[in-house]
N, C-alpha and C positions, 0 to 999 in steps of 0.2 A: 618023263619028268620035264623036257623041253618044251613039250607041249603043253604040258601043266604052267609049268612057269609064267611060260608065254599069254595063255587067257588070262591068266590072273594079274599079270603087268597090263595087259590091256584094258581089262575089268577094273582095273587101281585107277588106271586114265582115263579115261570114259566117265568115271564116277566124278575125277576132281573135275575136269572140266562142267560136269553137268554141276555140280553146287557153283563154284566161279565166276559160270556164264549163265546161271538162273535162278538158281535156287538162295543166294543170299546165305549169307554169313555172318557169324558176331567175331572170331577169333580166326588165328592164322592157322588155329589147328590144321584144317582141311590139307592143310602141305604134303601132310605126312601121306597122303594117299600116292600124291605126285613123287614122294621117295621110295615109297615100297613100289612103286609101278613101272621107275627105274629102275628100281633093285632088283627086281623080280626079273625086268625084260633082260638084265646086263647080265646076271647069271643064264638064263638062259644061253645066250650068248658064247659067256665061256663056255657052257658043258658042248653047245651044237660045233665048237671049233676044237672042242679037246683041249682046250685051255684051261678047264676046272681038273678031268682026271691026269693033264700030262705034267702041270706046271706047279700045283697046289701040292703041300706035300698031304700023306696023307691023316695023319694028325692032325692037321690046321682042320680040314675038310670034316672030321670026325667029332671034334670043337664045336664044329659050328652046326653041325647036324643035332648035335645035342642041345645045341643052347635054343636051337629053333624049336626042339621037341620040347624043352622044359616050358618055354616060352609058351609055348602051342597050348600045354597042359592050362600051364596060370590060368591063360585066357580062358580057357572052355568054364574053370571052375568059379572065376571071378564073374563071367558072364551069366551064370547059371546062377548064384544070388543075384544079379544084380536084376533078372528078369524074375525072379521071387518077387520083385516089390512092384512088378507089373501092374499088379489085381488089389493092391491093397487099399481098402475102403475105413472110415473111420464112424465109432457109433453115433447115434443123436447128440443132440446139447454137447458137445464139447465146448468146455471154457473157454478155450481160445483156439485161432489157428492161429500157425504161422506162415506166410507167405514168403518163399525163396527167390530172392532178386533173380534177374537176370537183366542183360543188355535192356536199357531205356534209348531210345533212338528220337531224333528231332521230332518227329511225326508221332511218334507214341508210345507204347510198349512192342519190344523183339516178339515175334512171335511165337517165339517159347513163353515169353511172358504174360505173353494175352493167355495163352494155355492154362497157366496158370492161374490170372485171373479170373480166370470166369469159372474153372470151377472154384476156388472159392466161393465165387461170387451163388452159384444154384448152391452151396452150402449153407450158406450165410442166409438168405431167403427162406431155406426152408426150416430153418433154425434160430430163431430172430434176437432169442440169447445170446448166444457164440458173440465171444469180441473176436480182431482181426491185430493181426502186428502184422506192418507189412516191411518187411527186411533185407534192405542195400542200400549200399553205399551210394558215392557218387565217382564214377571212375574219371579218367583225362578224356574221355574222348564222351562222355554224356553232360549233357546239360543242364541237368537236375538229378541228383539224389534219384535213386532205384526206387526206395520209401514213396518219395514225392511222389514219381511219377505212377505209383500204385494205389496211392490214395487217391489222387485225382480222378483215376481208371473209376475206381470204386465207387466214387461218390456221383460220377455221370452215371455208372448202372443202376443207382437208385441206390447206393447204399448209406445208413447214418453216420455222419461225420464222427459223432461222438461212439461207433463201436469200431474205430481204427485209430492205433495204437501205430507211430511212426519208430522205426529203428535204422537209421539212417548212417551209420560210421561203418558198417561191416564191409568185406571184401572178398571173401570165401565163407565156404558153406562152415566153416566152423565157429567163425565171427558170426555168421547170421545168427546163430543156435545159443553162443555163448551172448552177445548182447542182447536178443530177445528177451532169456532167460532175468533179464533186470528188471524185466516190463512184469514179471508173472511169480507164481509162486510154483517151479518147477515140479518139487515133492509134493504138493496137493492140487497143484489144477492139474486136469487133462487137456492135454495138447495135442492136436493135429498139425501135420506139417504139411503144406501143399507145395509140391512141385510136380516136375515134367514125370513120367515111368521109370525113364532109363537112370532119372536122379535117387529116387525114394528109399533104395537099398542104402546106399552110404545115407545120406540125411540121417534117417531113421537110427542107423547107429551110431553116429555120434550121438547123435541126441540122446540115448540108452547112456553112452559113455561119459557125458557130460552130468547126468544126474537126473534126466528125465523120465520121473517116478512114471508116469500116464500116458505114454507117447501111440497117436496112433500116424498113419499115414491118410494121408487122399490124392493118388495118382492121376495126375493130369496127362492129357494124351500129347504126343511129340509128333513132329511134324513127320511124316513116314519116309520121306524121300532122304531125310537126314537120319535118321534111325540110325541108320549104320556107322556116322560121320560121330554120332552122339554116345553109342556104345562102344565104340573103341575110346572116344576122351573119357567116357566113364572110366574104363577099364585101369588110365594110369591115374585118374582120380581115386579108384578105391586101394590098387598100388601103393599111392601116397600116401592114402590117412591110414594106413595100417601099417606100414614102415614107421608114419610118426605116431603112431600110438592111440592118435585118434578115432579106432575102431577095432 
């Protein structure tokens, strides 16, 4: 187990530092790898000095072995929807998408949110129907509206000004879904939602939960080096919306 501990404290720091010092980031999530990689190394720690089985009573120890297994469980099972929505494609002609904000940065779109764009974007092209709403806010640290800066994307790819549809007040995946929803006719269009892989499980069912009669998915690919960074934030994203009822 000490040895166990120990690669995976190492493996936790090794990783923060590789997003930090290259890989770029939009939130301070990333922390959390730099905590469990302390947490991991300091437990090992105690157990190699005898300080977990001599000085911990055993109750406390037995607590927290449990809470790690339950914990353990959630994850495998929240993880396993949440890679469900990996592969999810949507049929021809859909009425509309919807496109899911992410960080807009000085220079252009997050590259999650280019991911996003641009499949939209081969959707929309091959489909010339399809209207677009594209959905975010404007946060403290962005300089334009998520919206804005998705239309502008869209409209240098060649796309028609007039088949995008701004929604610009939202903040979370729930606001994008519910203020969309004022652009369209939920119960009778069919909807596509575009985001990244590791998003499209929760999206998807809010949008089920909120009233959307037609809802399909178009999974956008996530940058692979953060896969891991991105599916553990999923994991207390889907946590959340189903604590609050949102799924």
């Amino acid at each position: 187990m000490v040895l166990f501990l120990t690669g995976m404290g190492c493996l936790c720091l090794i990783y923060f530092l590789g997003i930090a010092l290259f890989a770029g980031h939009g939130t301070n999530f990333f922390c959390l790898w730099l905590v469990m990689g302390v947490g991991c190394l300091g437990l090992a720690f105690l157990m190699k000095k005898g300080i977990w089985q001599e000085h911990i009573p055993v109750l406390l120890r037995r607590v927290f072995w449990t809470g790690v297994g339950i914990l353990a469980v959630l994850f495998c099972i929240a993880e396993g929807f949440i890679i469900s929505g990996f592969q999810t494609t949507a049929p021809e002609n859909v009425d509309a998408l919807v496109v899911l904000g992410a960080q807009m940065k000085a220079e252009g779109p997050s590259r999650a949110l280019q991911y996003r764009l641009d499949a939209a974007v081969s959707y929309l092209q091959q489909n010339p129907k399809t209207l677009v709403i594209v959905s975010g806010g404007q946060g403290s640290d962005e300089h334009i509206s998520e919206a804005q800066g998705m239309y502008d994307y869209l409209v240098q790819k060649g796309i028609e000004p007039g088949r995008i549809l701004k929604e610009d007040r939202s903040v979370n995946t729930v606001q994008n879904l519910t203020f969309s929803a004022a652009l369209l006719d939920k119960e009778k269009n069919s909807v596509a939602i575009v985001t990244n892989n590791f998003h499209l499980f929760r999206s998807m069912r809010i949008a089920k939960k909120l009233g959307y009669a037609h809802v399909y998915g178009i999974a956008a690919k996530g940058y692979p080096f953060l896969q891991p960074n991105n599916m553990l934030r999923e994991f207390f994203g889907v946590v959340k919306d189903f604590a609050a009822g949102n799924i």
